[in-house]
VMD Tcl script that draws the C-alpha trace (Angstrom):
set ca {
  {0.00 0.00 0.00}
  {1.57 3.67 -0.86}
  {1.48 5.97 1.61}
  {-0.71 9.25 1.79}
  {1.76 12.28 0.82}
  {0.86 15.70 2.30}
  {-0.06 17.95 -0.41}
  {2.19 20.55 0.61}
  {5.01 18.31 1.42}
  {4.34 17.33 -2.77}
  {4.00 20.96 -4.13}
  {7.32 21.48 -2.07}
  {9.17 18.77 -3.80}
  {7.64 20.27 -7.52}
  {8.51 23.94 -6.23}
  {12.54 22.72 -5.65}
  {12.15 21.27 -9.45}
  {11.15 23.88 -10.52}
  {13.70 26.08 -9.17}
  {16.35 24.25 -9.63}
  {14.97 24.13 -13.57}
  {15.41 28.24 -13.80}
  {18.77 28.38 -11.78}
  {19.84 26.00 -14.51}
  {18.12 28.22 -17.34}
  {19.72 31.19 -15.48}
  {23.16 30.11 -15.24}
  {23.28 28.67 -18.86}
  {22.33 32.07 -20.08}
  {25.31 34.11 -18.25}
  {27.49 31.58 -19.03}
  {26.76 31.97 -23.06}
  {26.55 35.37 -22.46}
  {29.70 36.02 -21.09}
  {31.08 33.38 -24.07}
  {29.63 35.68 -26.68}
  {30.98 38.58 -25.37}
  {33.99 37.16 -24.59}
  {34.58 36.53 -28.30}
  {33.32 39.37 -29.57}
  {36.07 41.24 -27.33}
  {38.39 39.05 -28.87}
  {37.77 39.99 -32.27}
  {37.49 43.71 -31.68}
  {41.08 42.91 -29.98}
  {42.08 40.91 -33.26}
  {40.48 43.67 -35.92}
  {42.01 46.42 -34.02}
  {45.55 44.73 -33.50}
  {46.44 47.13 -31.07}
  {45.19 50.73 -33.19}
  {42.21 52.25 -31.87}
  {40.29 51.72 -34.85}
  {40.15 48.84 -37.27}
  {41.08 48.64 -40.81}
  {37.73 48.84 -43.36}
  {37.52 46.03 -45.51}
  {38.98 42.86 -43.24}
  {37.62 39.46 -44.04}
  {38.30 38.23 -39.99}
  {34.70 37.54 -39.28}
  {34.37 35.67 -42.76}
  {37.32 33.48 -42.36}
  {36.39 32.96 -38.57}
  {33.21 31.47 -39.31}
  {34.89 29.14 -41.90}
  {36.72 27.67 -39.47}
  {34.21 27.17 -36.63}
  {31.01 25.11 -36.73}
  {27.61 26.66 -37.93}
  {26.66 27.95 -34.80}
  {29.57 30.79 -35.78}
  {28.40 31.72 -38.55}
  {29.61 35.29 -39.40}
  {26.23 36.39 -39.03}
  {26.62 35.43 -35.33}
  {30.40 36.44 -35.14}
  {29.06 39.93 -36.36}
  {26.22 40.16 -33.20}
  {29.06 39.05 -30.63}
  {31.56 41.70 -31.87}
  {28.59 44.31 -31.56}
  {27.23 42.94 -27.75}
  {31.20 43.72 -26.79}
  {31.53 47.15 -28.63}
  {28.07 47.94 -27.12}
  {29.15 47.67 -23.76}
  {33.51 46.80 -23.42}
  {33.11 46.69 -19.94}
  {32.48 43.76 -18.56}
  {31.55 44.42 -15.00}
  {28.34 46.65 -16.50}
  {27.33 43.84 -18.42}
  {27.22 41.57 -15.31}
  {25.77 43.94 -13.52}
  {23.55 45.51 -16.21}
  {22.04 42.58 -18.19}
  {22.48 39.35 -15.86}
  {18.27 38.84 -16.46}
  {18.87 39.33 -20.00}
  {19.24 36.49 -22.41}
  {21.03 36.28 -25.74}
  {17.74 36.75 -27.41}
  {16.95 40.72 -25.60}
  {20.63 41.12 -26.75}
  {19.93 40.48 -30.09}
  {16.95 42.93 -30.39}
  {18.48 45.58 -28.86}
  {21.37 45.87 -31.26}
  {18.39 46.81 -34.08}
  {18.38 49.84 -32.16}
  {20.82 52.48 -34.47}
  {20.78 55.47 -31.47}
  {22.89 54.79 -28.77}
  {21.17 56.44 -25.95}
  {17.78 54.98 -27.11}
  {19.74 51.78 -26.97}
  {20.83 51.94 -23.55}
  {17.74 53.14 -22.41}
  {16.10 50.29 -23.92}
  {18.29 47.85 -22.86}
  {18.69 49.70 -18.79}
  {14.61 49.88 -18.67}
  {14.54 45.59 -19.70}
  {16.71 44.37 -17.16}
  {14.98 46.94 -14.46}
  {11.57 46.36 -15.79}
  {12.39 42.09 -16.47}
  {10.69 42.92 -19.98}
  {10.37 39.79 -22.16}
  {11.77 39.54 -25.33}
  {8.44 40.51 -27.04}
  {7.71 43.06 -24.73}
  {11.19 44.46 -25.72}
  {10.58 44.03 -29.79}
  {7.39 45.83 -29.06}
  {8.61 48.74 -27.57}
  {11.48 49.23 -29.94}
  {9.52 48.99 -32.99}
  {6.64 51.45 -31.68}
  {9.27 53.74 -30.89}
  {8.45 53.71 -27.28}
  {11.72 55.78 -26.41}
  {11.64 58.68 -28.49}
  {7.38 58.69 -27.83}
  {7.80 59.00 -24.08}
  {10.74 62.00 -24.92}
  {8.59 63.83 -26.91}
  {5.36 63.45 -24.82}
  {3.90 66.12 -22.36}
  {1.99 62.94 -20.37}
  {4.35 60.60 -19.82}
  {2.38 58.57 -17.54}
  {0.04 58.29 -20.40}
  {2.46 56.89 -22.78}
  {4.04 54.30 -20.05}
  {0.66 53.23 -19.11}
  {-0.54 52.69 -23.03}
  {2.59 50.50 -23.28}
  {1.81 48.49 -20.38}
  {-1.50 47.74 -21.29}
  {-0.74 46.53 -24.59}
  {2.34 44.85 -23.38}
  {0.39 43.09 -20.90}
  {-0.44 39.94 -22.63}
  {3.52 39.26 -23.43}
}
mol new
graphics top color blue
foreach p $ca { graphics top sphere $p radius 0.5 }
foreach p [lrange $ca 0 end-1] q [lrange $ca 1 end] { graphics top cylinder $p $q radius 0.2 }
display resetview
C-alpha cells in the first residue's frame, strides 16, 4: 500500500524542481553570455591589433566562421563583436544585463541610437521585460514617444496595457 503524501510536502518537492529548472536556465544564459561577449572582445582585440580603430575592408569575421562550426556563422560572429563594442566593460554587463538572455541582446542591437539603446536595454533588465515586450517597444518607438510626450504617464501606461499579454 503507498502511503498518503501531504499535499504541501508534494508541491514542495515540484517547487525545488522547478527552481532548480530556472537556476539552470539562469546560469546557462550568463554563461553563453559572457562566451559571446567574450569573443566578440576578442575579435574587436584581433580587428584592431592594437590601433584604436580597425582597418575597413577585413575578411576576420568571414574566415572565422569558416573555421568554426555553424553555430559561428559570421552572421553570429558579427552580433558578438557588436554585444562587446556595445558595452567593453564587462563588469556593466554583469551587472547591467544578468536577467537578460542572448535573445533581448539580439533585439536591442536593431536599435541604431545609442542612448535609445541603452535606455532600452537599462529599462529591460529593471523592468524584467520579455523579449516581445522588448521588440514591441522598440519597434513602436516607445523611447523617443515617451521624450517627446507632455503625459508621460500616459504613454508608459498605453505601453503596459498593450504589453500586458507578453
Amino acid at each position: 500500500m503507498k502511503p498518503v503524501l501531504e499535499r504541501t510536502f508534494i508541491d514542495d518537492i515540484k517547487r525545488l524542481i522547478e527552481d532548480a529548472r530556472l537556476n539552470t536556465y539562469a546560469a546557462i544564459n550568463a554563461v553563453m553570455l559572457e562566451t559571446y561577449w567574450n569573443i566578440g572582445k576578442r575579435i574587436v582585440e584581433q580587428e584592431q591589433q592594437g590601433k584604436s580603430r580597425a582597418e575597413y575592408g577585413t575578411q576576420l569575421l568571414k574566415v572565422l566562421s569558416g573555421e568554426l562550426s555553424a553555430a559561428f556563422a559570421a552572421r553570429n560572429l558579427w552580433y558578438y563583436r557588436q554585444f562587446y563594442t556595445l558595452l567593453p566593460d564587462w563588469q556593466k554587463v554583469n551587472t547591467r544585463v544578468q536577467n537578460l538572455t542572448w535573445s533581448h541582446i539580439r533585439t536591442l542591437l536593431r536599435v541604431t541610437d545609442d542612448a535609445a539603446r541603452i535606455w532600452y536595454l537599462n529599462e529591460a533588465a529593471q523592468e524584467m521585460w520579455s523579449v516581445r515586450t522588448l521588440d514591441r517597444n522598440i519597434s513602436s518607438q516607445y523611447y523617443h514617444r515617451l521624450l517627446q510626450s507632455p503625459k508621460k504617464e500616459k504613454v508608459v501606461s498605453e505601453m503596459k496595457s498593450l504589453t500586458a499579454a507578453y
